[in-house]
MIDOSE-1310 file (N, C-alpha, C; in nm, 2 decimals, decimal comma, always signed):
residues 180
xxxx	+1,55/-0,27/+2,38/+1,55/-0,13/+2,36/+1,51/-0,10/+2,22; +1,46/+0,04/+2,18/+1,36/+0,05/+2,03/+1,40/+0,17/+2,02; +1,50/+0,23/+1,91/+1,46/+0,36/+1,93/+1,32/+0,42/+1,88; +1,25/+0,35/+1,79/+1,13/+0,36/+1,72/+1,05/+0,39/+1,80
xxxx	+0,99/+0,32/+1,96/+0,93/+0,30/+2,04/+0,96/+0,41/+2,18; +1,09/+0,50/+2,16/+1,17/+0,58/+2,24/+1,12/+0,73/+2,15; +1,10/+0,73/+2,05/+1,10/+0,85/+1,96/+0,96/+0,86/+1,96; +0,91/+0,76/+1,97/+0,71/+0,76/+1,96/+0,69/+0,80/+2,08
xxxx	+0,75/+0,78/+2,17/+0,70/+0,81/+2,35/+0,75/+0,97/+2,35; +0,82/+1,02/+2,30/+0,89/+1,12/+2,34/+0,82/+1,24/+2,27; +0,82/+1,20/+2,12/+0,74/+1,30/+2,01/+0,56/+1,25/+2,02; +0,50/+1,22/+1,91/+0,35/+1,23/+1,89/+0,28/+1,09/+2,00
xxxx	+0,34/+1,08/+2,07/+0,24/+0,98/+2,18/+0,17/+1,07/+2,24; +0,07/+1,04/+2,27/-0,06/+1,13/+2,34/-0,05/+1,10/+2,51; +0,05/+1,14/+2,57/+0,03/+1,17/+2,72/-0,08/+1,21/+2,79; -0,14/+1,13/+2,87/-0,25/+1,20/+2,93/-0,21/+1,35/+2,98
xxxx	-0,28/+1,47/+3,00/-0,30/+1,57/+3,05/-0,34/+1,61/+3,21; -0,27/+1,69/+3,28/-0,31/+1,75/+3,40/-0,40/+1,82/+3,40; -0,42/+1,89/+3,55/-0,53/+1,94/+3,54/-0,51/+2,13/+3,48; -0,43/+2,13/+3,46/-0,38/+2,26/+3,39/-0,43/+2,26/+3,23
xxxx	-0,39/+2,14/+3,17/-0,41/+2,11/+3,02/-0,28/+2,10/+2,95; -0,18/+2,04/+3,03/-0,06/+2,02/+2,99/-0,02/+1,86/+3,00; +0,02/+1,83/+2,91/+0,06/+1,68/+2,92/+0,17/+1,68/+3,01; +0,11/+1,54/+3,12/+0,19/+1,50/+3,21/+0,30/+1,47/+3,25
xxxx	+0,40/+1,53/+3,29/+0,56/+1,49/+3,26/+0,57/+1,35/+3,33; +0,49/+1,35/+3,45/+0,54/+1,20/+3,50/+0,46/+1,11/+3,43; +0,37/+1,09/+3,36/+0,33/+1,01/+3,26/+0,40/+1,00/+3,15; +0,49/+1,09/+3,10/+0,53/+1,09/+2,98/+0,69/+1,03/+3,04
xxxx	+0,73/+1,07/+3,17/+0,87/+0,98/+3,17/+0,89/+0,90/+3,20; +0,76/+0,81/+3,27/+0,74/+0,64/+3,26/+0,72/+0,62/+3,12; +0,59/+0,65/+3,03/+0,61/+0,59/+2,89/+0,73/+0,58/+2,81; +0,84/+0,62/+2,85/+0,98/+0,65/+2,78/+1,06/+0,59/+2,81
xxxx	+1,01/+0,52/+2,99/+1,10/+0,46/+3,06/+1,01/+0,29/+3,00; +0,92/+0,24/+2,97/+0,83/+0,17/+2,95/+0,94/+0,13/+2,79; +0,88/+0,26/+2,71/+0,98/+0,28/+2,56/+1,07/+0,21/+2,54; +1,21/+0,22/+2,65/+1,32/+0,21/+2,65/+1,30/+0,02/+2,69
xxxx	+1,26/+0,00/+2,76/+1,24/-0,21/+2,70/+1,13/-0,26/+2,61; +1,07/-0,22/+2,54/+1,01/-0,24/+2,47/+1,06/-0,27/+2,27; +0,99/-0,39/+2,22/+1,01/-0,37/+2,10/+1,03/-0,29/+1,97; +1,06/-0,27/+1,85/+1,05/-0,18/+1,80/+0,90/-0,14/+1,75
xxxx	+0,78/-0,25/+1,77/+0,70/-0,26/+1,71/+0,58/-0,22/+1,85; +0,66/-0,17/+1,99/+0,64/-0,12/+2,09/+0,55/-0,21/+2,22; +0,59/-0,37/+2,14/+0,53/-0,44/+2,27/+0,63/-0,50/+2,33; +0,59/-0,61/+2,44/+0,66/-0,68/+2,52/+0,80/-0,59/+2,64
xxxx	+0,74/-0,48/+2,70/+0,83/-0,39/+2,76/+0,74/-0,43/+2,92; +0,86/-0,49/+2,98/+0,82/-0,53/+3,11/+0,94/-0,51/+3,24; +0,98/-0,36/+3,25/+1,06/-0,30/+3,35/+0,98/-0,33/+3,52; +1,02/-0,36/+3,57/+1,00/-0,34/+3,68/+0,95/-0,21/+3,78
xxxx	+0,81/-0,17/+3,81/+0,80/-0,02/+3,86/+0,96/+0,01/+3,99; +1,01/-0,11/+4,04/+1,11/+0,02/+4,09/+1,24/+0,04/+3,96; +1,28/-0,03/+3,84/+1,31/+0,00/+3,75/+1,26/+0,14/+3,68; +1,09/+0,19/+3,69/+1,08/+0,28/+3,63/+1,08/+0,41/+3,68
xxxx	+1,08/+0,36/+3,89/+1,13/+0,50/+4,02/+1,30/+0,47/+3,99; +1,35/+0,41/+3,93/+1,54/+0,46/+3,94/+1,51/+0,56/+3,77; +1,44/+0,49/+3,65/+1,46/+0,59/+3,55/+1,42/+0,73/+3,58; +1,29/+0,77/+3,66/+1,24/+0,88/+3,62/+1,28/+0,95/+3,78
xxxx	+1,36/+0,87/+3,87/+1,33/+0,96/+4,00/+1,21/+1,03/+4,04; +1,14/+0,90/+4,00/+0,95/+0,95/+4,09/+0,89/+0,86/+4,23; +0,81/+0,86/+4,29/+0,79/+0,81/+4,40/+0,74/+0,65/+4,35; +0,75/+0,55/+4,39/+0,65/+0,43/+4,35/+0,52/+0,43/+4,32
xxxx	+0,45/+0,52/+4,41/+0,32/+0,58/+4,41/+0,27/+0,68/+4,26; +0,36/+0,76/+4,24/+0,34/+0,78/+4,13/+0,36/+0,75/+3,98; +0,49/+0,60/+4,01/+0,47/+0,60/+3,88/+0,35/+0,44/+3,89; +0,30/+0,41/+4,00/+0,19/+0,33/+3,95/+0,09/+0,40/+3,92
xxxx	+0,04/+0,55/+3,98/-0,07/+0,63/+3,91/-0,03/+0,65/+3,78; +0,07/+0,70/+3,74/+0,08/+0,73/+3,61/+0,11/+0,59/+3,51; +0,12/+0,48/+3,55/+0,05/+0,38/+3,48/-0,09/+0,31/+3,42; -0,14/+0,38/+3,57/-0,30/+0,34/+3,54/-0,36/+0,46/+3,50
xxxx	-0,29/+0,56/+3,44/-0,38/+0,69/+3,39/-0,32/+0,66/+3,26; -0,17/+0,58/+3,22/-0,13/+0,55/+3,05/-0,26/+0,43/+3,01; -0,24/+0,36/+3,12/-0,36/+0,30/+3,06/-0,51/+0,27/+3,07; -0,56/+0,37/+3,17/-0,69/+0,38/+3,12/-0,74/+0,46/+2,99
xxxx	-0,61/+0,52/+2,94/-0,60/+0,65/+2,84/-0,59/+0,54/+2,72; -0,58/+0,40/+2,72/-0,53/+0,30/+2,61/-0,39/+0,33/+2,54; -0,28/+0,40/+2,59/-0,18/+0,44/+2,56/-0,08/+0,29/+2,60; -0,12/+0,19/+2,69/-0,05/+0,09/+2,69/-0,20/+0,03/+2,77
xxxx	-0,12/-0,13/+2,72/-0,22/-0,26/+2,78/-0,14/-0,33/+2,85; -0,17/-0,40/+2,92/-0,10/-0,53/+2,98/-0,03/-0,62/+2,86; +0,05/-0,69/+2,88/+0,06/-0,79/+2,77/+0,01/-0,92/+2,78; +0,07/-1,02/+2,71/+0,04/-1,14/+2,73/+0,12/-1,19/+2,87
xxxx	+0,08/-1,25/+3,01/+0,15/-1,29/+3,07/+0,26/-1,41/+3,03; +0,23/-1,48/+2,93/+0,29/-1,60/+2,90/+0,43/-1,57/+2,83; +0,43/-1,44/+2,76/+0,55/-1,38/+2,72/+0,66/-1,37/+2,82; +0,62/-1,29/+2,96/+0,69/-1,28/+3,04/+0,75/-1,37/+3,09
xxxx	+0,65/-1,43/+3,11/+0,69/-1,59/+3,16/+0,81/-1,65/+3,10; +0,79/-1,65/+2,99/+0,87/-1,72/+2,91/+1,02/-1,69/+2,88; +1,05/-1,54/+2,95/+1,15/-1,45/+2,92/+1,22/-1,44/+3,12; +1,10/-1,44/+3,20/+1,15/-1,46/+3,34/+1,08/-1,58/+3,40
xxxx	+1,21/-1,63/+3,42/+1,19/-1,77/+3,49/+1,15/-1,78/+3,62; +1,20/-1,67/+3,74/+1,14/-1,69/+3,84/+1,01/-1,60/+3,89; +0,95/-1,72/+3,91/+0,79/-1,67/+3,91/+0,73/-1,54/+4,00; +0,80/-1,51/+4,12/+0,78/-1,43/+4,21/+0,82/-1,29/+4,16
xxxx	+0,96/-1,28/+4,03/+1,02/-1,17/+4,00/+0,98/-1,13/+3,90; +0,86/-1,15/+3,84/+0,77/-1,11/+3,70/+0,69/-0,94/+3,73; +0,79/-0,91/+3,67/+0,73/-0,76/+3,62/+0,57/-0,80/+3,54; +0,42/-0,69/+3,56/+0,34/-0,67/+3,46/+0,43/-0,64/+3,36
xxxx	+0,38/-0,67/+3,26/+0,41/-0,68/+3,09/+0,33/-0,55/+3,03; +0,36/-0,51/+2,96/+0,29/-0,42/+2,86/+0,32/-0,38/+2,72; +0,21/-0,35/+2,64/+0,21/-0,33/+2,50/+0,20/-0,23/+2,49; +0,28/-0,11/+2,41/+0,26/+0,03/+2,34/+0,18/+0,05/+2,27
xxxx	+0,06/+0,14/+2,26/-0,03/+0,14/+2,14/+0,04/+0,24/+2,05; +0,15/+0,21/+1,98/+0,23/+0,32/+1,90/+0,14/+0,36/+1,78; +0,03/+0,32/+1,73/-0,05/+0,31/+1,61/-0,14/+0,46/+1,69; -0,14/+0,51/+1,81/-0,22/+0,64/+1,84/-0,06/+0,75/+1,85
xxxx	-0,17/+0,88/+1,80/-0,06/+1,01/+1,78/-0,12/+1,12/+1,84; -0,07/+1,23/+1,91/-0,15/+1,34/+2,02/-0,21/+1,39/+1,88; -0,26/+1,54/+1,88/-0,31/+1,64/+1,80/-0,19/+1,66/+1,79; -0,14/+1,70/+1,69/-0,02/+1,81/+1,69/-0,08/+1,95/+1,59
xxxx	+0,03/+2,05/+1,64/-0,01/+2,17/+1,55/+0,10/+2,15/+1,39; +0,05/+2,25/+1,35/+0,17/+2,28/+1,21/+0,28/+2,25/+1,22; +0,37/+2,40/+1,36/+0,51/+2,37/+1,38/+0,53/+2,23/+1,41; +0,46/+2,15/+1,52/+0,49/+2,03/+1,54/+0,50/+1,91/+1,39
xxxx	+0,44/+1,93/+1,37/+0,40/+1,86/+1,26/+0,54/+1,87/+1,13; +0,53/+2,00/+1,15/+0,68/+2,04/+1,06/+0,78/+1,98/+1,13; +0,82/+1,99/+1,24/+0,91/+1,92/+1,30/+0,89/+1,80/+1,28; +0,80/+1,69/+1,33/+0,80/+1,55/+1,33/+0,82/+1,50/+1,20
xxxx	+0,82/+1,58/+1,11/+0,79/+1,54/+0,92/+0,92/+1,49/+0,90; +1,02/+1,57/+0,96/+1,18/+1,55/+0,95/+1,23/+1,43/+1,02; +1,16/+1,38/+1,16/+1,22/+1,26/+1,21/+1,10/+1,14/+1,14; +0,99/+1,17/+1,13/+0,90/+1,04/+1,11/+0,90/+1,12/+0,97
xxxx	+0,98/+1,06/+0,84/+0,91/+1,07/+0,69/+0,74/+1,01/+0,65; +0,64/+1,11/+0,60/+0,56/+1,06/+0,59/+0,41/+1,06/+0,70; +0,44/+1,08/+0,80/+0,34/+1,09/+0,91/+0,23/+1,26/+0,87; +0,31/+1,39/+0,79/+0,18/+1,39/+0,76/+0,03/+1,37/+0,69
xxxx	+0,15/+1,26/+0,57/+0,07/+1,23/+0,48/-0,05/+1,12/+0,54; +0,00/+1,03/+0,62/-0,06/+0,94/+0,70/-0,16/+1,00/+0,84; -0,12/+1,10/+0,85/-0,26/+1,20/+0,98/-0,34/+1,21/+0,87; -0,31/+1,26/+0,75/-0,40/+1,33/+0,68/-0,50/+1,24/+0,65
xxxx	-0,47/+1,08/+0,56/-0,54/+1,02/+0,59/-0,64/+0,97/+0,64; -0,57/+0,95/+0,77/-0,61/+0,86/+0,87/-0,74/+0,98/+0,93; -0,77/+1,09/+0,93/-0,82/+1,22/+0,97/-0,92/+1,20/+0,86; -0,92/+1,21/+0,75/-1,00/+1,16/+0,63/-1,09/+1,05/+0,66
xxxx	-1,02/+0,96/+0,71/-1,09/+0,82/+0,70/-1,18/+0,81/+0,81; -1,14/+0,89/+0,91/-1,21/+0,85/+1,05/-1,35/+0,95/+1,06; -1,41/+0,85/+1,10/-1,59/+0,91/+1,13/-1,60/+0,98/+1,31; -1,64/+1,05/+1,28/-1,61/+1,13/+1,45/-1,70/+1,08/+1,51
xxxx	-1,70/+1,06/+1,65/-1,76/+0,97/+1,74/-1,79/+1,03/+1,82; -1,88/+1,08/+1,89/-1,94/+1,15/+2,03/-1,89/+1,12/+2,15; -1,81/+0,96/+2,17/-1,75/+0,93/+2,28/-1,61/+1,01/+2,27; -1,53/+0,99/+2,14/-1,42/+1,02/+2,14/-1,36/+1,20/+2,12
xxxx	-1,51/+1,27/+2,12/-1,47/+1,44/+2,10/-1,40/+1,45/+2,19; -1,28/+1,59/+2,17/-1,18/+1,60/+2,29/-1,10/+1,54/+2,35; -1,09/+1,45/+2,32/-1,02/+1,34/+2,42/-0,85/+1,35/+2,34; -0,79/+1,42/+2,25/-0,69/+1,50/+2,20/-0,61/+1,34/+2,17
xxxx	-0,68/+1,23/+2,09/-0,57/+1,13/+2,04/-0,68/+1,11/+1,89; -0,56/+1,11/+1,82/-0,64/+1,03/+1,69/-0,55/+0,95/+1,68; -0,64/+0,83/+1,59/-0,58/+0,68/+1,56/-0,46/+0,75/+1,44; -0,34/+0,65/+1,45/-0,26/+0,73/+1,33/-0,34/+0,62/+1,21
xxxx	-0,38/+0,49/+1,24/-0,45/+0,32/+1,16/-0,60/+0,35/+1,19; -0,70/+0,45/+1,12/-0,83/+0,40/+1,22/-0,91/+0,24/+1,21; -0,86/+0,16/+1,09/-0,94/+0,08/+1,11/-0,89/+0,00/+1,19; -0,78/-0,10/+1,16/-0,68/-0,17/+1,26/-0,54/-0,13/+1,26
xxxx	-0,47/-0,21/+1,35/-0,34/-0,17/+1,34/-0,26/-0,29/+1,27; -0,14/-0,22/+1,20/-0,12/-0,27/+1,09/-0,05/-0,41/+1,13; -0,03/-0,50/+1,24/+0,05/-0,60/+1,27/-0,11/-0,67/+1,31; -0,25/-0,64/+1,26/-0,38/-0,71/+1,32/-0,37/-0,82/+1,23
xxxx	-0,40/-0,93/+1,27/-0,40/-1,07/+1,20/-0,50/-1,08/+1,05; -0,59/-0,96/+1,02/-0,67/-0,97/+0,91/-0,57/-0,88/+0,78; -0,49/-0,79/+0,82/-0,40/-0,71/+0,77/-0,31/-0,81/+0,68; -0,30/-0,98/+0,72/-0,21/-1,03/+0,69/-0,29/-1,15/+0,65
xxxx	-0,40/-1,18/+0,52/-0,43/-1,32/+0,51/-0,28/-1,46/+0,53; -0,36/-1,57/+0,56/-0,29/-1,67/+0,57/-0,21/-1,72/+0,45; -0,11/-1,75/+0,42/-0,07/-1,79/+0,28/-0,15/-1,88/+0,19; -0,14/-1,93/+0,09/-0,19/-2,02/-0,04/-0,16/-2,17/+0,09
xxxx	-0,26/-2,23/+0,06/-0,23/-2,37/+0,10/-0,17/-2,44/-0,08; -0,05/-2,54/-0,05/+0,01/-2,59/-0,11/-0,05/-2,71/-0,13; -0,04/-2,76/-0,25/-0,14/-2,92/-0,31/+0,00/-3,02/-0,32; -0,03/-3,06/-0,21/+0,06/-3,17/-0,16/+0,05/-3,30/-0,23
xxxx	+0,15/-3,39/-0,25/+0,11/-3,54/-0,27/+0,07/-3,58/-0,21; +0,04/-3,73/-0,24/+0,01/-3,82/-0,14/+0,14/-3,92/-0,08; +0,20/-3,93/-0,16/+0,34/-4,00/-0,15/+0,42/-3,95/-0,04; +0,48/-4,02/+0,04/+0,55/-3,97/+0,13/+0,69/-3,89/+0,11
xxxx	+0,73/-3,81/+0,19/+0,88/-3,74/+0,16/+0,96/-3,83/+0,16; +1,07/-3,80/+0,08/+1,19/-3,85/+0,02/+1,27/-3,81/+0,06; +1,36/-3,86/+0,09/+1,50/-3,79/+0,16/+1,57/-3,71/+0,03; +1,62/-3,61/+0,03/+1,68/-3,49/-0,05/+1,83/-3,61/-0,07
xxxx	+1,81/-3,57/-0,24/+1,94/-3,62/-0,31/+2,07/-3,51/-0,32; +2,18/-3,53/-0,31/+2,29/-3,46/-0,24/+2,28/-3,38/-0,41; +2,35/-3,27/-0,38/+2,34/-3,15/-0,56/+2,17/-3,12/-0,56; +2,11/-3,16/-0,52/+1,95/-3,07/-0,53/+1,89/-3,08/-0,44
């Protein structure tokens, strides 16, 4: 459980929208039900869909649509199966896996924005940014999600060079003398 990953589903996560132009409650109370096993860093959340019909009292039917509309929206991916694996042992009782893309945030207006400033310190400084940095893209007009990271997200393996390689001897290790 995350509250980090509970407070992102609930405030600036980008719900897909109905056909009214209102973000989808039953997509937004699976993402929260998703939220709620997931990391803080918003991956490895693998509830069971009738785990996610006892959270949200929706049909099975719907909360598998409103999984495949979180993620054709890129609002979640599959995860690594090997994770799961590794966490459930029996093979037949493996929930899909999934990863949060917490690094995306809806549009928000002002008021919102004034509100969110008080729970997320800093996010407007970081829209502002991130809105600065990003080049608009003909595929992505309208589509009401901006990257909060446009280039990568900040846990991407380039974000983190590998450390100094250490200039080793040649001599083999010594067993450690007792006081040092």
């Amino acid at each position: 459980m995350s509250v980090e990953a509970i407070s992102w589903a609930l405030n600036p996560a980008p719900v897909p929208c109905d056909r009214s132009g209102k973000r989808n409650p039953a997509c937004k109370a699976v993402l929260v039900g998703l939220a709620n096993h997931a990391g803080p860093d918003g991956n490895e959340a693998f509830p069971s869909v009738r785990t996610l019909v006892r959270y949200t009292d929706l049909s099975e039917r719907t909360v598998r649509t409103a999984l495949d509309r979180l993620e054709a929206g890129g609002i979640i991916r599959p995860c690594d199966p090997a994770i799961v694996a590794a966490k459930i042992k029996r093979a037949g009782q493996r929930p899909q896996g999934w990863d949060l893309a917490m690094h995306l945030v809806r549009d928000l207006n002002e008021e919102d924005l004034t509100i969110l400033e008080r729970q997320f310190p800093g996010l407007t400084a970081r829209l502002t940014l991130s809105t600065a940095a990003r080049s608009p893209k003909p595929d992505d007009a309208g589509s009401g999600v901006q990257r909060l990271h446009p280039n990568r997200p900040w846990n991407h393996p380039e974000n983190h060079p590998p450390p100094a390689r250490v200039q080793r001897s040649a001599r083999p290790c010594q067993g450690r003398e007792a006081g040092g």
